[in-house]
N, C-alpha and C positions, 0 to 999 in steps of 0.2 A: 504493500500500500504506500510504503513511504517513499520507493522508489517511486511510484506512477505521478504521487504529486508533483516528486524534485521533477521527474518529465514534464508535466503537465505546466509547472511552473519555468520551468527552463524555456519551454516552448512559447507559452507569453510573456515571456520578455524578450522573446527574439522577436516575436510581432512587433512589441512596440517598439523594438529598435529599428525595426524596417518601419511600421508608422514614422516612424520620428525620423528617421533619413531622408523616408518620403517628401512628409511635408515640407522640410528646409530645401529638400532640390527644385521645388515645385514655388514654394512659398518665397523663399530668397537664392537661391541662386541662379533661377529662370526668372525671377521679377522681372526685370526689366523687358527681359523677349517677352514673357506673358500678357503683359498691360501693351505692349507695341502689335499686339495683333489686331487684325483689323477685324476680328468675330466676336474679341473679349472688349464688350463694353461696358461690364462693370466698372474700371475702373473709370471712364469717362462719364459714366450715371453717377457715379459718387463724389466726380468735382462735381457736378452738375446742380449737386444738391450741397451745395456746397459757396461760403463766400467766396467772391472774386476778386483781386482789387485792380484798381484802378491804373489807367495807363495816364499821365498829365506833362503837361509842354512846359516848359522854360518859364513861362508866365503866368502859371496856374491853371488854363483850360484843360480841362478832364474830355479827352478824346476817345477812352475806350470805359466803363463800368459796370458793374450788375446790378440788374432790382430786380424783383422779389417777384413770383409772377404769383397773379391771385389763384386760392387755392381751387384744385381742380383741375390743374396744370399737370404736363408729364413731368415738370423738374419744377425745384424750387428758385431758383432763379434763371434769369435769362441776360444776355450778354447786351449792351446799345451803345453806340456812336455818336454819340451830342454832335459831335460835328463833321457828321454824315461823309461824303465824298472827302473832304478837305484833306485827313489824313490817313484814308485807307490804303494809300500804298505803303504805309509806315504801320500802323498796328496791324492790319490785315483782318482778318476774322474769328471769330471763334464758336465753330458749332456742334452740335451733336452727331450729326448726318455728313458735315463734308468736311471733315475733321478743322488742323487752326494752322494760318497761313502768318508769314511777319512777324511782327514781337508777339503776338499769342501766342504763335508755338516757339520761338526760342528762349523766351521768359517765361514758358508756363512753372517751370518750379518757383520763381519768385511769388510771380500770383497767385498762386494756389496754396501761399505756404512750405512748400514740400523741400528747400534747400537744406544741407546739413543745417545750417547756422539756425534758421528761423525753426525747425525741429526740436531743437534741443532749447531755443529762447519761449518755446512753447509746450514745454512740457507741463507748465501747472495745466496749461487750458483742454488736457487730456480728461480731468475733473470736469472743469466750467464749462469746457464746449465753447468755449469765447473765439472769433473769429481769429483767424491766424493768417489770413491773405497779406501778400506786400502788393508794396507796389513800384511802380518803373517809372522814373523822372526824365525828359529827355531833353535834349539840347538844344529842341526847336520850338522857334516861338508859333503861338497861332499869329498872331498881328501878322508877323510877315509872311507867312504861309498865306493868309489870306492876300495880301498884299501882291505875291507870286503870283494867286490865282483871278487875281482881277487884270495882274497887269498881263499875263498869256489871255486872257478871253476863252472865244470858242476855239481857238488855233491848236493844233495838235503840234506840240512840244514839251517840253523841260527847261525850267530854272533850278537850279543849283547855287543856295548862298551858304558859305564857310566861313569859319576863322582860318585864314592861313598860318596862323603860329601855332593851334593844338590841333585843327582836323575837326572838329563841331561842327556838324554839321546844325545850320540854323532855318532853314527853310530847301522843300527840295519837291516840288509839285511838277506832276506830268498831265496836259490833259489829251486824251481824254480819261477820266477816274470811275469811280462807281462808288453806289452809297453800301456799306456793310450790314447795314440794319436790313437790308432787304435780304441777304443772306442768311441770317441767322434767325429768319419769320419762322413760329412754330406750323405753320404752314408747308411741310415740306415739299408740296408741289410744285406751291408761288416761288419758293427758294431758288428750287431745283429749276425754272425756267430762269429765275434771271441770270443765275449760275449758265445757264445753258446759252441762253442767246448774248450774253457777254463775249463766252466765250469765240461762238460765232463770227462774232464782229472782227472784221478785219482790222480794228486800229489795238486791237488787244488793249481796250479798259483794264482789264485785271493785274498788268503787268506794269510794274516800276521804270517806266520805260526812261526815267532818269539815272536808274542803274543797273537795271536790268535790260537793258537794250545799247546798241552799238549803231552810228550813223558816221555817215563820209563828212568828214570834219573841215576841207577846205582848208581856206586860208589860214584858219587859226592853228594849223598843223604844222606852222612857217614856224614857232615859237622852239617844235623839238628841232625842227630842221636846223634852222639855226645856234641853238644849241650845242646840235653834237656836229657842226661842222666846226664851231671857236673852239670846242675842247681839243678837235682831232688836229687845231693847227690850219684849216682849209681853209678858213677864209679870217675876217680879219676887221675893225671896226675901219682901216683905211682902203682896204681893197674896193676897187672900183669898176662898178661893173658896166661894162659895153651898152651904150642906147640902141634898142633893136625892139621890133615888132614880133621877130619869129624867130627860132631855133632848131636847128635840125639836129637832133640826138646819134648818136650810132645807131647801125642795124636798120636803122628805116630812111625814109623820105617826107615821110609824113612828121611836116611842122610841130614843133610847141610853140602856143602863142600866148602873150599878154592877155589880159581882164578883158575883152571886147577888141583885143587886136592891138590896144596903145603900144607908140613906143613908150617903151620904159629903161632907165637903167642909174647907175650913179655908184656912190660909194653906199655901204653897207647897211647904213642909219637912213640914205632916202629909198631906195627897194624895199628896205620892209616897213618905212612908212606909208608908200604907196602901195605894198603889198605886190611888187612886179613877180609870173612867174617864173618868166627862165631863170633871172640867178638864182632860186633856189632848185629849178630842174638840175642846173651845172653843178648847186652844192651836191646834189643827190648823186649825181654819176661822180664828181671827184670822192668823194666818200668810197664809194663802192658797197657793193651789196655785203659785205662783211661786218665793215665798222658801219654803216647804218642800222643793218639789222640789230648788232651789237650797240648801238646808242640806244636806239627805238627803247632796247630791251634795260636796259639802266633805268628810262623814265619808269618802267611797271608796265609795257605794252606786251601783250602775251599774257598777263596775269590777272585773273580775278579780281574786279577794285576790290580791297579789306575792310567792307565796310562792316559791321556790327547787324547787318541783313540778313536772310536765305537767298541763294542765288543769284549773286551778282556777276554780270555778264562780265565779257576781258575784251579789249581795247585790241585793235589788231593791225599793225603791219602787211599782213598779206603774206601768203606763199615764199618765201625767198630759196628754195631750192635748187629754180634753175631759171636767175631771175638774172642771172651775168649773162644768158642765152638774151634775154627779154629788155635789154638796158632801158629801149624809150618806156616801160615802166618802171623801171627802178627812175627815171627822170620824173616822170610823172607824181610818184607818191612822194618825190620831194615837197611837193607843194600841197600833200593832202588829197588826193585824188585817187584812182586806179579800187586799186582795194586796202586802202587806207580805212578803219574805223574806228573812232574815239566812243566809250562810254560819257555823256554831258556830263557824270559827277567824276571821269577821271579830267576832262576837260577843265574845270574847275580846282581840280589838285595842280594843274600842267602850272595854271596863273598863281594858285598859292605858291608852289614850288619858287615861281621868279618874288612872290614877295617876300617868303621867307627865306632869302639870300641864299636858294639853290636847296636847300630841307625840304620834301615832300613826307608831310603829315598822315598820319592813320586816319580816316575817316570813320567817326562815329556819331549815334543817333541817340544812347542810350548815355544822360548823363549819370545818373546815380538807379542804384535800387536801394529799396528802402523795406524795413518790416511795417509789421500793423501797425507800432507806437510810432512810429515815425521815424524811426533810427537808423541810421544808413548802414546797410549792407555793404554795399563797395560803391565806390565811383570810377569812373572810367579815366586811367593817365595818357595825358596826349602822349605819343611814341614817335617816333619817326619810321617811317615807311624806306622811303629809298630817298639817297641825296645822287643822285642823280647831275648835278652842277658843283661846280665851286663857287663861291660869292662874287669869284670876279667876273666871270660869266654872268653868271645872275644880273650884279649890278647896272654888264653892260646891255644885257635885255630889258632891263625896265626901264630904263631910257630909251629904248628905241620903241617900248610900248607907251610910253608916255608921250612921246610925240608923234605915234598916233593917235593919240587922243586930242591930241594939241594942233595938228596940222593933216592929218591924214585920213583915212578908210571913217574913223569914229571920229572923227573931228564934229560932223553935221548933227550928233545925238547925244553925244555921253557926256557934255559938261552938265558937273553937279553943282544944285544951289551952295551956294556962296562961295562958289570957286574954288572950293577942293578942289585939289588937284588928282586927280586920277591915271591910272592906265591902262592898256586895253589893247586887244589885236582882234581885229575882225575876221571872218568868213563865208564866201559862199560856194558853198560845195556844189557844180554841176554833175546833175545826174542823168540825161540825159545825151543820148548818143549824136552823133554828126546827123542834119535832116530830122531827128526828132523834136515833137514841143519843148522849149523850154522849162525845164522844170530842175529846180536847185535846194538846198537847205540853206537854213539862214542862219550862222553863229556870230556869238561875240563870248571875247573872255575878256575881264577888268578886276582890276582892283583899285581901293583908297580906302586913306587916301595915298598918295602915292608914295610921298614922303616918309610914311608911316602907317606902314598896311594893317588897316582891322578886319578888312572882308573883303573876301572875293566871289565874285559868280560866273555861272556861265550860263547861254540863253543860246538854245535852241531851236528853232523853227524847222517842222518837217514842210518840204516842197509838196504840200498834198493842193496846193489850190495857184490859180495864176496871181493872186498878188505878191504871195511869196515867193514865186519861181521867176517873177521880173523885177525883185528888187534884190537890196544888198543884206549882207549882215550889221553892215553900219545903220541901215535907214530901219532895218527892221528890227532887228534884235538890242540895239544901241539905245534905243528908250525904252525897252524893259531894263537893259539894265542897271540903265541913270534913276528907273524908280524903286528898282530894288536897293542899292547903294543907298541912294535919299533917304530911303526908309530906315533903313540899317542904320545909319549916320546920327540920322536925327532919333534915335532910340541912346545913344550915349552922351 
């Protein structure tokens, strides 16, 4: 008898140690695979019923938070948007049905509570049940986000406004946008169609198309070119370049021409105030396909912007593998053309870069996280990204951008009230082949004030309608950006 019990007893304890092994491989050591299935939605039912806290801008507006839905509801609260389109390419959504896109899902363990720190800072409220949500502070204000989105209208583009000495980003609006609240309707139908015919739509609403998308950047591409042709030694603030109409590359017959055919030409400070393109096609071929590709790739071209986002788009150079075979393109992407393309918020680093004496900043959206009491979690240290320039480089481009602003491409749009001094290089990217309609993007990049840079932007225009396809990046994008500045200025 006394044997059968020590069996019987031996026997359950070896259950409960395979129970107990069980449940820890299941319980914590698959956690995380387990809660990341897309059939286990327990755990997303239990934020659900669950507080949320808040996502808020630089100035105080509450751009993402939860209330309570009245009872009889499937969850106890629900997710809203106070300020609907404005900043849904930045918080993104958060829903039951088509999971959480933007700071939703990269900040969900602050909002939800769930980080170590806020864990263990909430261990009495295991007892009390007391809300344990953080919350996420960001860099950007609403004023000028608003500001960005009155001064683009209905035009399909990107503004981009930063600190060029830490990477803050301070406003960064694309339109066309979309409202979030219609997303997250318990409604899963209505959801599901705006979800659907969003996506549909050819100009892609849903996507951050200030840095998650990539355009032929033009003129304002003269800024790397020139760049890595003073570092490599090519050319020179006295080099003086030949007046001429056309250029004939290697390998072809087929012309490069000036803006509209002008002669153009001079020393180094008047072609890039008039923006001429041969000398910069010549810088591109004296370079050669090695050390450009090799410059390109110094600025971050080829790379991921770093922004504190999900999926941000990389800025690209083009092909260069058998581009010594191809020279009149490698001439051509000297001036930003060919298959040249800039992300508008790496665009906006290029102009930081020149004001923070050749430093290119990490780009970020998330300034601080915080707990429920208000106690900050961490805040975000500006870093540097890539330096890319030496200051004396630097130096000598912001002078040659400032007198575009002063006498050249932006001369007609970017003077700011009270005569800051500013600078700036324009763009207009033709996209559009030999015999076809005219159709171009419209960029500018600037900073001030110039002397003493606090912000820089960059202003986008997609070539989607003919007043943007027959104007300039000075005429067009040149006074969005003298009202972002303005704005920005007159906030210090």
């Amino acid at each position: 008898m006394n044997r059968q019990i020590r069996q019987l007893a031996a026997g359950l304890m070896l259950c409960y140690m395979l129970l107990f092994v069980a449940l820890n491989y299941w319980q914590v050591g698959r956690q995380e695979e387990m809660n990341a299935r897309f059939d286990n939605t327990r755990a997303v039912r239990r934020e659900f019923d669950q507080p949320r806290g808040p996502i808020v801008t630089a100035d105080g507006v509450v751009i993402a938070d939860s209330v309570a839905v009245p009872p009889g509801g499937d969850f106890a609260f629900q997710r809203r948007y106070p300020t609907g389109e404005l900043f849904a390419h930045v918080s993104g959504y958060y829903t039951f049905a088509f999971g959480a896109t933007q700071l939703e899902r990269t900040q969900n363990d602050v909002l939800t509570g769930e980080t170590g720190e806020q864990q263990l800072r909430n261990l009495p409220n295991l007892i009390t049940g007391a809300d344990d949500s953080g919350s996420v502070r960001l860099t950007m204000r609403a004023d000028l986000q608003e500001v960005a989105r009155q001064a683009l209208g209905p035009r399909e583009g990107s503004i981009v406004l930063m600190s060029p000495r830490t990477g803050a980003v301070l406003a960064m609006w694309s339109y066309p946008s979309y409202d979030p609240n219609l997303v997250v309707s318990p409604d899963f139908d209505q959801a599901q169609a705006v979800l659907t015919f969003a996506q549909n739509d050819p100009r892609d609403p849903l996507l951050a198309n200030s840095y998650q998308q990539r355009y032929m950047p033009g003129s304002t591409f003269k800024v790397l070119t020139t760049a890595i042709a003073l570092t490599n030694g090519v050319t020179s603030p006295a080099r003086v370049y030949e007046d001429v109409a056309e250029f004939v590359p290697p390998q072809t017959t087929d012309p490069i021409e000036n803006y509209e055919g002008t002669v153009c030409g001079g020393d180094l400070l008047e072609v890039f105030t008039r923006s001429c393109n041969i000398p910069f096609a010549q810088m591109g071929l004296e370079l050669g396909v090695d050390r450009m590709a090799a410059g390109v790739a110094a600025w971050g071209v080829g790379e991921p912007v770093p922004i504190d986002l999900p999926r941000p788009a990389a800025s690209t150079f083009g092909d260069t593998s058998a581009l010594d075979q191809a020279l009149p393109l490698l001439a051509i992407r000297g001036f930003g053309q060919n298959d040249v393309q800039m992300v508008p918020l790496h665009m906006a680093m290029v102009a930081s870069t020149i004001a923070n004496g050749g430093q290119m900043m990490t780009p970020y959206v998330v300034d601080a996280t915080l707990a429920h009491s208000g106690d900050v979690l961490a805040t975000t240290t500006p870093t540097v990204w890539k330096t890319p320039i030496t200051p004396a480089v630097s130096a000598t481009i912001a002078s040659m951008m400032e007198n575009v602003a002063a006498e050249g491409t932006a001369s007609c749009c970017i003077g700011l009230n009270g005569g800051v001094p500013v600078a700036a290089k324009t763009g207009t990217a033709q996209l559009n082949g030999p015999g076809q309609p005219e159709r171009s993007h419209a960029w500018i990049v600037a900073y001030a004030p110039a002397n003493d840079p606090q912000f820089a932007v960059a202003v986008m225009l997609e070539g989607t309608d003919a007043e943007i396809s027959a104007s300039t990046g000075g005429r067009l994008a040149g006074p969005i950006a003298k009202t972002m500045l303005d704005a920005a200025l007159g906030l210090t």
